[in-house]
N, C-alpha and C positions, 0 to 999 in steps of 0.2 A: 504493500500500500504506500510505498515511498521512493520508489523507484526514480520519480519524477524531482524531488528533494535529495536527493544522491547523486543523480544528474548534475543538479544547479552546484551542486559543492564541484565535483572535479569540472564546471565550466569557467567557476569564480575561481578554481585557482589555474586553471589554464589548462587541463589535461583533459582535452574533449574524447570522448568516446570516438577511437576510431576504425569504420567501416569500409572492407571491398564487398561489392557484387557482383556475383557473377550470375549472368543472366538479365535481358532489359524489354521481356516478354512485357502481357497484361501485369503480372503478378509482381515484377519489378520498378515496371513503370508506376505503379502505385506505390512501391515502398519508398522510391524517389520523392511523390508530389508531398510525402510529408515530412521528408529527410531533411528539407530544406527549413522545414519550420520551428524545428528542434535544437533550440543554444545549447552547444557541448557536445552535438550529433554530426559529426561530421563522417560522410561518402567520400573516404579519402580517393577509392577508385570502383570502377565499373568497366568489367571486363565481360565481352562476347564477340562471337567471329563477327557478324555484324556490325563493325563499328559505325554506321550509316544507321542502322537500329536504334542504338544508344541515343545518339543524336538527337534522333527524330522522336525517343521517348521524353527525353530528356527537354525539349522544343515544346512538346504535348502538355508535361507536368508544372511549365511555367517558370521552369530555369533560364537565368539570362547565357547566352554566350560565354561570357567572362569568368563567369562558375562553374565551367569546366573546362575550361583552356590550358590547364596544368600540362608541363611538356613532360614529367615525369613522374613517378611514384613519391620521390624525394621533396619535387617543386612542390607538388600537392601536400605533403603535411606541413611544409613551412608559411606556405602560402592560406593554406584555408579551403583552395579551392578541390579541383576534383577529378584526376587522371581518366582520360576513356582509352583502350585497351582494346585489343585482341586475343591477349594471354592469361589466360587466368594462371596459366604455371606461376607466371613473374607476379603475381596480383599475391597469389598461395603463399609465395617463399620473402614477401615483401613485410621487413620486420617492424613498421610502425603503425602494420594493421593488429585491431587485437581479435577482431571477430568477422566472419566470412557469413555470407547470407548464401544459400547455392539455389540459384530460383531459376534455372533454365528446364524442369522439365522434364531430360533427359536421364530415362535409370541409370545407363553404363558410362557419359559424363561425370552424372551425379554421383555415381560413387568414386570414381576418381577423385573430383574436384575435396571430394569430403577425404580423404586420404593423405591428400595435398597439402590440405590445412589443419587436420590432427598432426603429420610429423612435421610442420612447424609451428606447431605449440599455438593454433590460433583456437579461440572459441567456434563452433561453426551452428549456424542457424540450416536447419535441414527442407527448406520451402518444397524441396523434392520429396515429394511421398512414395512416388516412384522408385525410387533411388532406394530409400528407408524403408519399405516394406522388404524391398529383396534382402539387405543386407544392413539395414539398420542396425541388427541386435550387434555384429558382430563389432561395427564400426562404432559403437556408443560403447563396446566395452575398450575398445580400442583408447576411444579419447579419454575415460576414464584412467585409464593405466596411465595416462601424459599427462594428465591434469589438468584437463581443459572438457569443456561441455558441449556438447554433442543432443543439439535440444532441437524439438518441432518447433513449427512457425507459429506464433501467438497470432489469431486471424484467418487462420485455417482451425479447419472444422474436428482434425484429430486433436490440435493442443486442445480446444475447449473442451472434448470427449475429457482426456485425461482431466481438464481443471475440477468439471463436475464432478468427477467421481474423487477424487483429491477430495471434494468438498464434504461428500456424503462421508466418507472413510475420518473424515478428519470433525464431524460433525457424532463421529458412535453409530450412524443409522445402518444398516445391514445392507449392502450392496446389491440390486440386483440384475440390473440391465445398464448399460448405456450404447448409443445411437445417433442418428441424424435423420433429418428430414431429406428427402429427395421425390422430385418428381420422376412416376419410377410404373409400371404396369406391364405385366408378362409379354406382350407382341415389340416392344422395347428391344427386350434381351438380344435380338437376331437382326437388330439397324445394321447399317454398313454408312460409311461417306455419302454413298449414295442419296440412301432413304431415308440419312438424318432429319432433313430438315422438312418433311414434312412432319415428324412426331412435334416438331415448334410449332408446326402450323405458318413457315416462311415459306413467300414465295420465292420461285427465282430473281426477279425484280428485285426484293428486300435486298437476298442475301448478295446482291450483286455490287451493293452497293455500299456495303459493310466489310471490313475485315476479318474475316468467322473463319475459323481451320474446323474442316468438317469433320478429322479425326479426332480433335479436340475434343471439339462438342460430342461425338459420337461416340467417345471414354463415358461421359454421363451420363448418356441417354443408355445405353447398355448394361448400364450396372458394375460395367469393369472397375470406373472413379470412388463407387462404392465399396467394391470389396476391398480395393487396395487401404481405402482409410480405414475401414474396419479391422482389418487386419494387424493397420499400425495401430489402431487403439489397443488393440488382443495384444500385441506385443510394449506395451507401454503401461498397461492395468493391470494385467493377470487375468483381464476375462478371456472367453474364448470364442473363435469364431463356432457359428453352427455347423456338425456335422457333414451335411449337407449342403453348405452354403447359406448366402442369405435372403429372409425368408421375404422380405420386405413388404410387412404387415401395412396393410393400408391403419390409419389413426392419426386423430386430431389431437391438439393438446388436453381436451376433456376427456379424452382416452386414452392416453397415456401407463398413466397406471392399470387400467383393464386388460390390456394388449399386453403390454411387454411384462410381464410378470410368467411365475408356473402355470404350465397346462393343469397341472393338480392344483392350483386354488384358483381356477376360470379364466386362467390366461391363455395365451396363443404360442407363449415358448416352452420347448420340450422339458429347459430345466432355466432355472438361474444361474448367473454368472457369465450370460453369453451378451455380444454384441447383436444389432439387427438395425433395420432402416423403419421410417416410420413413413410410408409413399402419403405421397399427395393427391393419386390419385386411386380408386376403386377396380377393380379388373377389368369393370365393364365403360371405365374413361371417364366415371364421372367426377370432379374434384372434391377433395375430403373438405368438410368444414372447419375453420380453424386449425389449418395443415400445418404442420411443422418448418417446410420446406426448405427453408434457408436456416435452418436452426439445429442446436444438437439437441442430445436432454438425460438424464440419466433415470431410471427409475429406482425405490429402494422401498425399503420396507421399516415401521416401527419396531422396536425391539423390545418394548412391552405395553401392557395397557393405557400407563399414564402417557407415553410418546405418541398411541395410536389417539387418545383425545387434544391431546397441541394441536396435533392435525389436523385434528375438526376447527378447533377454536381458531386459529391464526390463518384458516381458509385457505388451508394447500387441497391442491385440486386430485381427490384421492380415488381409490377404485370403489366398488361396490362397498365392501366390506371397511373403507376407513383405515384400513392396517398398510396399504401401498400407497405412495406418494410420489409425485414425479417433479421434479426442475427442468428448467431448460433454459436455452441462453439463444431468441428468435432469429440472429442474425448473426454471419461474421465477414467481416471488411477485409480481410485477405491482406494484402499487403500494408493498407492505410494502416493498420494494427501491429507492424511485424519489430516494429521498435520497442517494443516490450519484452519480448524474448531476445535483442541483443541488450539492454540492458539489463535483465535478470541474470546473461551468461556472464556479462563483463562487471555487474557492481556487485551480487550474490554470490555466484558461481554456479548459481541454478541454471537448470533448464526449466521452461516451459510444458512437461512433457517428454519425455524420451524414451526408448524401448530397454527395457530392463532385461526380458530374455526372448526365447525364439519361442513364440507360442502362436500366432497365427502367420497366412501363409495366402496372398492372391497368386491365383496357379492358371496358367494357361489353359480356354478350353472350346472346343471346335466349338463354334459358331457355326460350321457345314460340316458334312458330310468330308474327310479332309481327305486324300488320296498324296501314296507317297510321290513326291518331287511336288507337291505345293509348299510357296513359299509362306510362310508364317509374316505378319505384318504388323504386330506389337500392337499396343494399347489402341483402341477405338479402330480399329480397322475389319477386315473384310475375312478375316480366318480365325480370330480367334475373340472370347470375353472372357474376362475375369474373374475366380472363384475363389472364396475367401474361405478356408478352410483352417481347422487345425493344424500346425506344424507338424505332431503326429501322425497324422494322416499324409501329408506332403511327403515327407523325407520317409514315408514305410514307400513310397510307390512309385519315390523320386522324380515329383511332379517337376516339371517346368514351372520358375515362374515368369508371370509376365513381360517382368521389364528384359527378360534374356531372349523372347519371343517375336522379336523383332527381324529381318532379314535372316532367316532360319530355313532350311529348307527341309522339309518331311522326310525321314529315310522307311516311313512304312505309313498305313493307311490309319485316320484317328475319325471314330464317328462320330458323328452331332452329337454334341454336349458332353464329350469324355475329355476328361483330365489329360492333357500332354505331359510325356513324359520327357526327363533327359535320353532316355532310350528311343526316344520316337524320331529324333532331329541328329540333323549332320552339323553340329559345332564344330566350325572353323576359325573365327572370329571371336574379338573381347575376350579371351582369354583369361588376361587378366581380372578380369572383373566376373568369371565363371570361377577362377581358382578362391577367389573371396567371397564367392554364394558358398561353396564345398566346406571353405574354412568352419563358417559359419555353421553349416551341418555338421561336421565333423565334433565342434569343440560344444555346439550350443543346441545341439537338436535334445528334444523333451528324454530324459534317462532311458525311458524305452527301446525307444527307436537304437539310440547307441548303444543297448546290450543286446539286442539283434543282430 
């Protein structure tokens, strides 16, 4: 609750907070328009192949010229202003940054860049879920061993999962679900670039005139966007993904606690402890009342009689029974918000959130009928969606996950809606970044699985 008075002290004695980004997407270009508003916050640099990108982000968010005309990493902290780059190596290994933001996107980047800036001793803010779902667990014990914090992005929708339940846990209430909202309905699941945009209900015309990546959007619309964060919440909470994947219960915020509680006391999950989505829409399209959509929430439970009447009394919106309660948090600002998590890593040494061990798991899975020599085309595309599963499950059957799922090519045939395996693809490529998925199994997969 002080973060912002912790600030003002290292601004008033000179030692501003200082920031590289890598990445100058939507999700950067937002942590930019408020970077500039923040005494003590300085973007010492902003690194992507792109440099034309940066610019024109940077133009967008109401930066003058001048404020980033730095000729070098050096010029730029003496100066105030603010280096644009093509290197994030040199941005990684540049020692008067204390914290890295990594918001390009990219899983097999992502976990690089996050690699880059653990062995030199920087804090790293992880806006890549992508990236963190694959190899998260491994690289957050990694940064721990250096001493340095390895946290989600404050503004995305997995830190606030984590903060809610941080809340309940730290409140005594009995944990038993947490989630988000998504607009979300079974004929969804099988979009491609193609077909996305009619699930928006855009025309050609709109989207023509708009800057929209339709694989982008087509991660959301599929549910892939979903598993990946659920997964990283599973691997940052100790809940667990469902079995099966997720079930994404239609529920408004007055249902809440009715939904996402036990099957055995009138709920819709098989047990407590798991993650799940709260759709906004009904299976048959029509919109839930009072949706979640842009929102997380956790559910939990009273731990005895006198907790389950507070409840009544101070008007939390409970199930049938009075004894379940839900929170939630309606909205999150994505970037506009991400200066909260480098300031908790650089004045606390907290994170925001981070994955503690390997316990959920978004796994590749045909979206078609898949036949060997098709090429696999990673997140929101035309061959595979996203399944957010238990780590157990994963590493018993050596699922593929997603972010490795990218220009992959089939060495045998995978049917609609089956789990890709490592055994199914001809890995040639990113190697690196497949030997530090392995690590990760190896050292971090659930006791089971490694006495197997």
């Amino acid at each position: 609750m002080n973060l912002s008075s912790m600030l003002a002290k290292r601004h008033e004695a000179g030692r501003p907070i200082r920031v590289g980004l890598i990445g100058a997407g939507k999700f950067g270009s937002m942590v930019l328009a408020q970077a500039r508003k923040i005494p003590g916050y300085h973007i010492v640099a902003i690194a992507d192949l792109d440099v034309g990108k940066v610019r024109g982000s940077l133009a967008r968010t109401g930066w003058e010229e001048g404020e980033y005309a730095a000729t070098s990493f050096g010029d730029a902290m003496d100066s105030g202003r603010t280096f644009v780059t093509d290197d994030a190596a040199a941005l990684c290994a540049f020692d008067g940054i204390e914290c890295i933001i990594e918001a390009t996107g990219h899983p097999l980047a992502g976990v690089r860049h996050a690699i880059m800036a653990i062995d030199a001793s920087k804090h790293i803010v992880m806006v890549n879920v992508e990236a963190d779902v694959m190899c998260g667990p491994i690289l957050a014990q990694r940064a721990r061993q250096k001493g340095v914090v390895y946290s989600m992005a404050y503004g995305d929708q997995p830190a606030f999962c984590c903060e809610l339940v941080d809340w309940v846990r730290a409140s005594g209430f009995e944990l038993v679900s947490a989630g988000k909202g998504m607009n979300f309905r079974p004929p969804y699941r099988y979009s491609t670039p193609d077909t996305v945009w009619s699930f928006f209900g855009w025309s050609d015309e709109f989207v023509a005139k708009g800057d929209f990546n339709p694989k982008m959007y087509n991660s959301f619309t599929d549910g892939t966007k979903a598993a990946i964060e659920m997964a990283a919440v599973a691997n940052g909470t100790g809940l667990d993904c469902p079995d099966d994947g997720l079930a994404f219960y239609p529920a408004g915020l007055h249902d809440l606690a009715q939904v996402f509680k036990p099957e055995s006391d009138g709920g819709r999950l098989p047990r407590a402890g798991l993650t799940d989505i709260a759709a906004s829409r009904e299976p048959d399209g029509r919109v839930v009342m009072n949706n979640i959509q842009y929102g997380m929430f956790v559910t939990f439970r009273a731990p005895d009689e006198y907790t389950r009447q507070c409840f009544e009394q101070y008007g939390l919106l409970t199930d049938d029974s009075g004894w379940y309660a839900s929170m939630w948090r309606p909205f999150h600002l994505i970037g506009l918000e991400t200066s909260v998590s480098v300031l908790s890593a650089c004045l606390r040494g907290e994170p925001t959130g981070t994955a503690v061990e390997f316990r959920g798991d978004a796994v590749a899975t045909a979206k078609r009928n898949l036949r060997a020599g098709d090429w696999l085309d990673g997140e929101g595309g035309f061959a595979t969606w996203a399944k957010a599963v238990p780590a157990t499950l994963s590493t018993r059957i050596n699922a593929l996950p997603i972010g490795l799922a990218h220009n992959v090519k089939l060495k045998r045939d995978v049917p609609q809606d089956q789990i890709v395996t490592f055994d199914d693809v001809d890995l040639v490529d990113d190697l690196d970044v497949v030997e530090v998925r392995r690590e990760q199994q190896r050292k971090m997969a659930p006791a089971q699985d490694r006495a197997a």
